[in-house]
C-alpha angles and dihedrals in degrees: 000000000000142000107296122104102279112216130215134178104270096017154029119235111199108202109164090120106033112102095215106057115208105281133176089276110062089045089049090056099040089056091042098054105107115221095181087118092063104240116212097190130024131193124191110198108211094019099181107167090009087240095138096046087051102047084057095051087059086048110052142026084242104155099201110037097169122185135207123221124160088173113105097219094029096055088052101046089049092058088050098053090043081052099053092036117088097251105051085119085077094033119095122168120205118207109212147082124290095248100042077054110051085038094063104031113103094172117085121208133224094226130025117185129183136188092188137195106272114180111083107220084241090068118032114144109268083248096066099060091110089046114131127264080243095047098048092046084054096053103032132093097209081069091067116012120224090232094048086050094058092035090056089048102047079054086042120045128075132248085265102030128120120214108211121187135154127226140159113301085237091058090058107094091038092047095042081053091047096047090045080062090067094048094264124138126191117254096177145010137197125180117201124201126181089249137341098273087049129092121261099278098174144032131222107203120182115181134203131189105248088250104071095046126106094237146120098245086205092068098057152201096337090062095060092053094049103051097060113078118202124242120212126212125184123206106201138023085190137343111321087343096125125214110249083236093052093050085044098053093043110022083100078071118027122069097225102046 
């Protein structure tokens, strides 16, 4: 997926000056992220294009759906997509870090979703060594630590809200510990591969406050872990032949699907 204005079913993404370009995702994630609990108020932390914010707009009769951008361009080009979409009326873009956010918020939100940056710089692959400063910052983990992003939540998130973000499948288990140390506690799991013969490539995390689980607290943190059984989607049999699960989760979005 380029540059060029990616069109959807309900609305257009520009994306000629965002760093990280729609990809499968953020689309994934948008469509994932459950709103049975009838969020009032969302908030997508690293909002780039603005892609996930929009999708659940689409989605829900939220009446706030905030976004987070510290990127110059990207911050730009996201208002920009919230203004021409239908519901730019409920989309609003701040421009700002993570920290200087989550320290002068006073407001919570019923649902906080994240497509953060996954390569650690340590370990970008040897190919990406021209990449931009805006690219990089896009892609890389050292632009929005793990630990800020769970910390900002815990400020962040309501008494009912659920917090969704999507990492690599090998980050699960660290991540799932790191959460449990602010106090939040996985609901639900889906693990994504390329196709079914393929390795987990990608992890579905859905996160509650320990008030709002079924659970006995004494038991602790395993149990939590425990109870929640992972689901498994895959997105291709071959080469742009789509699973039946994927078309099902995302042909609210896509045009061809």
């Amino acid at each position: 997926m380029g540059k060029a204005p990616f069109q959807f079913k309900q609305f257009t993404v520009a994306q000629d000056r965002c760093a990280a370009k729609i990809g499968t995702d953020g689309v994934l994630l948008g469509a994932w992220a459950s709103t049975t609990h009838d969020p009032e108020s969302i908030l997508d932390i690293g909002t780039g294009t603005g892609i996930i914010a929009l999708m659940l707009a689409q989605r829900s009769f939220a009446e706030t759906i905030d976004a987070l951008e510290l990127d110059d361009d990207a911050y730009e080009q996201a208002t920009e997509n919230f203004e021409n979409s239908d519901w730019g009326d409920r989309l609003f873009c701040y421009h700002a870090h993570l920290y200087e956010f989550a320290t002068e918020i006073d407001e919570t939100y019923d649902l906080i979703i994240s497509n953060p940056p996954f390569y650690e710089a340590a370990a970008a692959p040897d190919g990406d060594s021209e990449l931009s400063d805006a690219r990089k910052k896009a892609r890389f983990e050292d632009a929005m630590p793990f630990e800020l992003l769970i910390g900002a939540v815990a400020k962040l998130l309501s008494e009912k809200g659920r917090f969704n973000v999507i990492i690599p499948h090998h980050r699960e288990d660290d991540f799932i510990t790191l959460a449990s140390s602010a106090h939040l506690f996985p609901t639900r799991i889906t693990h994504v591969k390329g196709n079914p013969e393929s390795p987990i490539k990608r992890s579905l995390l859905e996160f509650g406050r320990l008030s709002q689980l079924e659970h006995d607290v004494e038991e602790g943190f395993i149990r939590f872990r425990e109870s929640v059984l992972p689901q498994e989607i895959s997105i291709e049999y071959a080469r742009h032949e789509y699973t039946e699960a994927y078309i099902t989760l995302v042909k609210d979005f896509y045009l061809k699907m």
